[in-house]
C-alpha positions as CSV (number, residue, x, y, z in Angstrom):
1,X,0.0,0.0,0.0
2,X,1.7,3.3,-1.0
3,X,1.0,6.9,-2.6
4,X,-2.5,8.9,-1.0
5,X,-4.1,5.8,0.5
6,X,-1.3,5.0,2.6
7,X,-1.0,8.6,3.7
8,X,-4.9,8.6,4.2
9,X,-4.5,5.6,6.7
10,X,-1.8,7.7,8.4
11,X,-3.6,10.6,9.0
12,X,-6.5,8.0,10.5
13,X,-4.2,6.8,12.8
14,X,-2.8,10.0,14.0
15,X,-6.5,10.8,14.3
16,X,-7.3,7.7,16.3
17,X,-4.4,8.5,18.7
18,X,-5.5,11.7,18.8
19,X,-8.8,11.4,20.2
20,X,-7.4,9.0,22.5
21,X,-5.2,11.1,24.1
22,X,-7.6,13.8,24.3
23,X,-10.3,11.5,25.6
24,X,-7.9,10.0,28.6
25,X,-7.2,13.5,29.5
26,X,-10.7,14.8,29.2
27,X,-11.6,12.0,31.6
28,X,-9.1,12.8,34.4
29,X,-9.7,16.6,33.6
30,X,-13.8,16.1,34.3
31,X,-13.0,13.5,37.1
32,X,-11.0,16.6,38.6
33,X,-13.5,19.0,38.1
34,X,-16.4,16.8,39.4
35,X,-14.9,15.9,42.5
36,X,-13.9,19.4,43.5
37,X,-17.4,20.8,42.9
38,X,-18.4,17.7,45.1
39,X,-16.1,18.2,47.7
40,X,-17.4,22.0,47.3
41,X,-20.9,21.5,47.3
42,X,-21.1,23.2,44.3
43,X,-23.8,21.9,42.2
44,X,-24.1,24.6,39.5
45,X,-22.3,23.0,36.7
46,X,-22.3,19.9,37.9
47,X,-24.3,18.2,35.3
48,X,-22.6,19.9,32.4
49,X,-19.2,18.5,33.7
50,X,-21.1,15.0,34.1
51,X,-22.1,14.9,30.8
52,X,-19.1,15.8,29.8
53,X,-17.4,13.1,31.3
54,X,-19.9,10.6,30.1
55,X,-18.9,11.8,26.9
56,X,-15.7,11.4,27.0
57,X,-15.6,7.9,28.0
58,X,-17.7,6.8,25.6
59,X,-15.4,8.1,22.9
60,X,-12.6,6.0,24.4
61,X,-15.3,3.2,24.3
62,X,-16.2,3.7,20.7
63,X,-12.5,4.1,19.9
64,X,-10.9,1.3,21.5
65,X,-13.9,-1.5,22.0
66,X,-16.2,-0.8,19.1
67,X,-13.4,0.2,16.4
68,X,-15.5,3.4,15.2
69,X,-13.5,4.8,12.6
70,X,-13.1,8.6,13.9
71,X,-15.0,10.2,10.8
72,X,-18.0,8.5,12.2
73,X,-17.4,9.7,16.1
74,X,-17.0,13.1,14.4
75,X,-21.0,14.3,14.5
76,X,-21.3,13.3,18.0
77,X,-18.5,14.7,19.4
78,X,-19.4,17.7,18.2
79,X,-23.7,17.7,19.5
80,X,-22.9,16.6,22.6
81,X,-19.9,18.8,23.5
82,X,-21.9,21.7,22.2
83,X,-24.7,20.7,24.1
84,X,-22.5,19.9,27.3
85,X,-20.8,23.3,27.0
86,X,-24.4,25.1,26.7
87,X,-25.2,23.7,29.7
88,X,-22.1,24.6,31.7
89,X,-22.8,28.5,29.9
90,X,-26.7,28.5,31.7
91,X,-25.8,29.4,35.1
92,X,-23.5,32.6,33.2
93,X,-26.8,34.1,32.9
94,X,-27.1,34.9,36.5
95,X,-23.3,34.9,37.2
96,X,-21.5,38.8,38.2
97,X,-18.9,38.1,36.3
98,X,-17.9,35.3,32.8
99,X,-14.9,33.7,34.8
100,X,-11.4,32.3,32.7
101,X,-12.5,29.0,32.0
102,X,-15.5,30.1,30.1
103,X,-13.7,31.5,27.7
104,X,-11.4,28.4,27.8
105,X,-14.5,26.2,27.5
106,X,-15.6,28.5,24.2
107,X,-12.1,27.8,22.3
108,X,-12.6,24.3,22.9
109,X,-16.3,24.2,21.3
110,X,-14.9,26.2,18.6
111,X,-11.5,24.1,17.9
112,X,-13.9,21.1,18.0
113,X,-16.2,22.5,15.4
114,X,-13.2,23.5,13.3
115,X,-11.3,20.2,13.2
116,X,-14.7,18.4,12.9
117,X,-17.4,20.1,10.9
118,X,-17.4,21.3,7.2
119,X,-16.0,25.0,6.9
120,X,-19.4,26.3,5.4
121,X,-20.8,25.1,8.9
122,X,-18.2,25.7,11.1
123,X,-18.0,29.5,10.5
124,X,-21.5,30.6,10.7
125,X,-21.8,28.5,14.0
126,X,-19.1,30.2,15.3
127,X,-20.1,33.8,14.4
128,X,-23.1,33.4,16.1
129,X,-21.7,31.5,19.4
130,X,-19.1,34.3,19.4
131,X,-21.7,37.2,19.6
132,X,-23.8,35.6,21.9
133,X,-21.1,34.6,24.5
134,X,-19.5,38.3,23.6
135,X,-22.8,39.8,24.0
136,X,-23.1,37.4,27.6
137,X,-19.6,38.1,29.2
138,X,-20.3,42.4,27.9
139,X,-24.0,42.4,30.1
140,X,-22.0,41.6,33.2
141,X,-21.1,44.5,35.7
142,X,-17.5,43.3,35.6
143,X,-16.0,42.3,31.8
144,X,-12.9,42.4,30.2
145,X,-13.1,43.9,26.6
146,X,-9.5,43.3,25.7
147,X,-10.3,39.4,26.6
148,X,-12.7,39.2,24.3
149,X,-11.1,41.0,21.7
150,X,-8.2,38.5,22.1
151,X,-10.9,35.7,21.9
152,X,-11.9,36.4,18.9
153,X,-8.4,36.8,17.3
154,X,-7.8,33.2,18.8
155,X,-11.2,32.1,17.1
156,X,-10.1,33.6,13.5
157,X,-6.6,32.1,14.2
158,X,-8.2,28.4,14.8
159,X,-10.5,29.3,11.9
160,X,-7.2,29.6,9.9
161,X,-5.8,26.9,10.5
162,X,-8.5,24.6,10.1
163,X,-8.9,26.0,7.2
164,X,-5.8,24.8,5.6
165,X,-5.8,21.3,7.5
166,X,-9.2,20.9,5.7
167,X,-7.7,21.8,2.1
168,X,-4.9,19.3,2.7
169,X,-7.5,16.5,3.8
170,X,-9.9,17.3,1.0
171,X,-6.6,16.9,-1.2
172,X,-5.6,13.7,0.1
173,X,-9.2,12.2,-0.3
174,X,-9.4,13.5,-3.7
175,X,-6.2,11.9,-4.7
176,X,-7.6,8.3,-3.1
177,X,-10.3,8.5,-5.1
178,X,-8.4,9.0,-8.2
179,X,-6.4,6.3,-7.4
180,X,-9.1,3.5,-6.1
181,X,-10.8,4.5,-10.0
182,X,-7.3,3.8,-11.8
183,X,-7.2,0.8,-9.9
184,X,-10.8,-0.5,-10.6
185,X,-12.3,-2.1,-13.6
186,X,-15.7,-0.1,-14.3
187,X,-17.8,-2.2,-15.1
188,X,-17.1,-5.2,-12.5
189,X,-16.4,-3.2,-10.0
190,X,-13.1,-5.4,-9.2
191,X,-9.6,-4.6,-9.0
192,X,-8.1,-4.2,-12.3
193,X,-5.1,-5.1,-14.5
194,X,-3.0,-2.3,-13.0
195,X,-4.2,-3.4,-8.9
196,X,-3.4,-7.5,-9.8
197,X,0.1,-6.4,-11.2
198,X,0.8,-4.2,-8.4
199,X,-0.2,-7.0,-6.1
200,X,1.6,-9.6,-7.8
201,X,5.0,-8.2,-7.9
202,X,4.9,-6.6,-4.2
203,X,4.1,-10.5,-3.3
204,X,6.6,-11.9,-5.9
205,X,9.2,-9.5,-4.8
206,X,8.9,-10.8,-0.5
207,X,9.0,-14.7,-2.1
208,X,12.2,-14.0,-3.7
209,X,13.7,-12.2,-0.6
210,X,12.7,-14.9,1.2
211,X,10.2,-12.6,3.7
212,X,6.7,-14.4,2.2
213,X,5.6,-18.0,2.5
214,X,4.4,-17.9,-1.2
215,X,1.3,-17.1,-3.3
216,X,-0.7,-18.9,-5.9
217,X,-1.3,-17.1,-9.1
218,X,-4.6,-18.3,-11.3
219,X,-5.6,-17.1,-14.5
220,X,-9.2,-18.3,-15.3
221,X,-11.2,-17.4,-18.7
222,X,-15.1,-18.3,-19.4
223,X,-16.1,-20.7,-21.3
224,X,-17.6,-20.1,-24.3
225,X,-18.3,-16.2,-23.0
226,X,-19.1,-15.7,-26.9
227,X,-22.2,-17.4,-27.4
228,X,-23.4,-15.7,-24.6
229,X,-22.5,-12.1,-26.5
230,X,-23.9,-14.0,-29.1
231,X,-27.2,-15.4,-28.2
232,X,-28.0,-13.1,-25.3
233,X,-26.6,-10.2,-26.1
234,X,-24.0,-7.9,-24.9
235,X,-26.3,-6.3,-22.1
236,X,-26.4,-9.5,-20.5
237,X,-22.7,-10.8,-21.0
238,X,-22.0,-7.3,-19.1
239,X,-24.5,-9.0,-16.1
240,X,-22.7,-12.3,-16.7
241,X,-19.3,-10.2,-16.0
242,X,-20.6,-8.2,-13.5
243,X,-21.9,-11.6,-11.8
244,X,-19.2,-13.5,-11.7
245,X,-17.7,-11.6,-8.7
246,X,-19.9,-12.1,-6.5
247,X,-20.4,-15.7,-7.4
248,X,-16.7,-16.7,-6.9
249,X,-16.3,-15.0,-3.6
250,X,-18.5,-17.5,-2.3
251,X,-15.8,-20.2,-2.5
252,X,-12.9,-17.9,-2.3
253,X,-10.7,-17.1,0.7
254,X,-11.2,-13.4,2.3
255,X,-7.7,-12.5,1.9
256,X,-7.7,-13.8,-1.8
257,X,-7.2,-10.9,-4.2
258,X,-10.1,-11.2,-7.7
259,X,-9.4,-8.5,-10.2
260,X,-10.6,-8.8,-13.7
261,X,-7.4,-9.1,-16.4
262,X,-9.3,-8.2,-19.5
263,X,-12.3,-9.0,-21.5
264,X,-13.8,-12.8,-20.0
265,X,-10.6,-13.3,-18.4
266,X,-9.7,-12.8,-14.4
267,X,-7.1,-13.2,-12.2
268,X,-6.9,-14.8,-8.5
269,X,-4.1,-14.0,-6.4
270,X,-4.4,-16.2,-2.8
271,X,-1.6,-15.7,-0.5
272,X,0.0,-17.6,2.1
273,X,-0.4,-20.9,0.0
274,X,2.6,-23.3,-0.3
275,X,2.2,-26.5,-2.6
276,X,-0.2,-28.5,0.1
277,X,-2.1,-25.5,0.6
278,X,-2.8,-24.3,-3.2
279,X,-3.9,-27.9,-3.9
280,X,-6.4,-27.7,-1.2
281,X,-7.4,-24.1,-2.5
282,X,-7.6,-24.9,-5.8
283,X,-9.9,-28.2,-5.5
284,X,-12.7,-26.0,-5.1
285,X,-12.2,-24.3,-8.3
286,X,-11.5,-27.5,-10.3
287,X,-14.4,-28.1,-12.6
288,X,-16.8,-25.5,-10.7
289,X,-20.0,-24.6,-11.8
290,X,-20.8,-20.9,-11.2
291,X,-24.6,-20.6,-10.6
292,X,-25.2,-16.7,-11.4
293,X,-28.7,-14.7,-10.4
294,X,-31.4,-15.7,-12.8
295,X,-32.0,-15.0,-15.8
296,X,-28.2,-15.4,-16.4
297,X,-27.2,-18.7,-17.4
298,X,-24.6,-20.8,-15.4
299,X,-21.1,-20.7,-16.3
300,X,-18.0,-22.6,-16.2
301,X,-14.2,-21.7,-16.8
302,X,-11.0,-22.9,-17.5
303,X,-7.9,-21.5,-15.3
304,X,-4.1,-22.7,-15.2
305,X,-2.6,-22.0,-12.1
306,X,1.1,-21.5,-10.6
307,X,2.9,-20.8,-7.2
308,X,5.0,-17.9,-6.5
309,X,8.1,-19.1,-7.1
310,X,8.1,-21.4,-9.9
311,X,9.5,-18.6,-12.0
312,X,11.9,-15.8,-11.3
313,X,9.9,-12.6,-12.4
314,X,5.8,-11.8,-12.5
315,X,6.2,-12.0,-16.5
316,X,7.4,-15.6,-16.5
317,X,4.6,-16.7,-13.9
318,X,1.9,-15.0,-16.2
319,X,3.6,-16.7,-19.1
320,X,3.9,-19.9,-17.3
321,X,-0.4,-19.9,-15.8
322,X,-1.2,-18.8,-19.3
323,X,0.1,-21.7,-21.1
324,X,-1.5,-23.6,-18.1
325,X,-5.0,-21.7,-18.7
326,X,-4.7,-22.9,-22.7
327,X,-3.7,-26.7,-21.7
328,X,-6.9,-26.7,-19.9
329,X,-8.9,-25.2,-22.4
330,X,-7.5,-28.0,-25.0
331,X,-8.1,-30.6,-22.7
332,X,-11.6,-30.5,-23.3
333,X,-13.0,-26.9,-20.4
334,X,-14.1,-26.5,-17.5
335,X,-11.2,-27.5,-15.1
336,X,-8.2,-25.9,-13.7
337,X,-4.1,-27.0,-14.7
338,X,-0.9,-27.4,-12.9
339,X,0.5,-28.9,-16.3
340,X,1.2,-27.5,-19.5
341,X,3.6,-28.4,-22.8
342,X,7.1,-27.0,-21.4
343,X,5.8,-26.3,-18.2
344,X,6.7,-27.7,-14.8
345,X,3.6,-29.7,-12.9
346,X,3.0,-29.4,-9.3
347,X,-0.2,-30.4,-9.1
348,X,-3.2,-32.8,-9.9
């Protein structure tokens, strides 16, 4: 895995130890808090604080037990911290004076909303939060203008900056998506020519270095695809095609790698498979009878198939299943090679 994916899964992670770190020390912050207003009496805020807390351990929850991907903790992070810090802003109303931590509490909101909403909803929420709270901590008999001057220039700082983090993100995504499309055939919906090759020679190159236990390499082609085109029609060769996925993952392993090489033909790529293994693997494949979603007709193929090292570059193992994939279509259909003219056998 390389290029904008790889640095998209980066950016998850620092994400993922982000929120981690901020939800362990949001606990012991609110844990803090709680028990001094406790120890104080001082029931005021005490529910805002609560909630807080509650919150924050059920992002370490979501994070660490139910494996949320952060984009999807994003939304309710930011409702219930907004509705935690409203609450802890209520009692302002009757308070002589908008102490410190208020405004400490507001930046927080506001970094939140910055880092986790959409620009276009981040800065009107913000503007109006901002004249509220200004409008608040300016009512009380005793208020610090300059403090709230410097707030806002704190607020349009953290706008800033969230701005650009967002452009960079944006970038990144837009760059994955370029790349999941060169990597996808368009009408299966499979990995392509380009992914299997990319696959292939990452997995060829660890065999050869000795840092892989191997791979088996299958090339399979329908039979008789052209009567369907035929007799059916294109429209429904492309269902057939489109079918055939689908239909084959049912016997496949999950780690096994299906892209389509070209026209009727596809490509398996199953990892971890020594000789014993890609026998046992490839018994189910032998002879199969794909039964697609009606009206399609059933379908069989023909395949040759090789392990990872039984040539020294991805070319000759393609050359070498290919011959295997032709044998097997002499030999009468409908089953899968080890053997071919002028190529090794290794399997029954």
């Amino acid at each position: 895995m390389s290029g904008p994916l790889a640095a998209m899964n980066r950016v998850e992670r620092v994400r993922r130890r982000a929120y981690l770190a901020g939800a362990g020390g949001s606990v012991a912050a609110h844990l803090f808090i709680v028990s001094e207003q406790v120890a104080r009496r001082d029931w005021a805020s005490a529910a805002a604080f609560t909630l807080g807390l509650l919150i924050s351990v059920w992002v370490a929850v979501a994070l660490t037990w139910l494996r949320w991907p952060t984009a999807r903790l994003s939304s309710l992070i930011v409702t219930m911290v907004t509705l935690s810090t409203t609450a802890e802003f209520v009692p302002l109303l009757r308070a002589p004076e908008i102490g410190t931590g208020s405004f400490l509490s507001f930046l927080i909101m506001v970094a939140l909303w910055f880092g986790l909403l959409p620009l276009r909803a981040a800065v009107p929420a913000t503007l109006v939060a901002y004249l509220l709270f200004a409008g608040l901590a300016a009512s009380r008999p005793a208020h610090d203008l300059s403090l709230l001057a410097y707030l806002a220039c704190t607020t349009i700082v953290i706008g800033m900056a969230s701005s650009f983090g967002q452009q960079i993100t944006a970038s990144q995504q837009d760059a994955v998506t370029f790349e999941q499309a060169a990597l996808t055939d368009p009408l299966t919906g499979l990995p392509n020519r380009r992914a299997a090759l990319e696959r292939l020679r990452h997995l060829h190159g660890l065999v050869r270095r000795g840092e892989h236990a191997g791979f088996t390499l299958i090339l399979l082609d329908l039979d008789h695809f052209k009567q369907v085109n035929d007799t059916r029609g294109h429209a429904v060769g492309d269902e057939v095609l489109r079918a055939l996925g689908p239909a084959l993952r049912q016997v496949l392993r999950a780690d096994a790698l299906l892209a389509r090489w070209g026209g009727e033909e596809f490509v398996l790529v199953i990892p971890g498979t020594g000789a014993q293994e890609a026998q046992a693997v490839t018994a189910r494949l032998d002879g199969l009878l794909l039964p697609l979603p009606a009206p399609l007709p059933e379908v069989t193929f023909s395949a040759g198939a090789v392990l990872g090292h039984e040539a020294d570059s991805v070319a000759g193992l393609l050359d070498l299943a290919d011959r295997r994939l032709y044998a097997a279509k002499r030999a009468g259909r409908r089953q899968l090679r080890w053997d071919a003219p002028g190529g090794s056998q290794y399997a029954s």
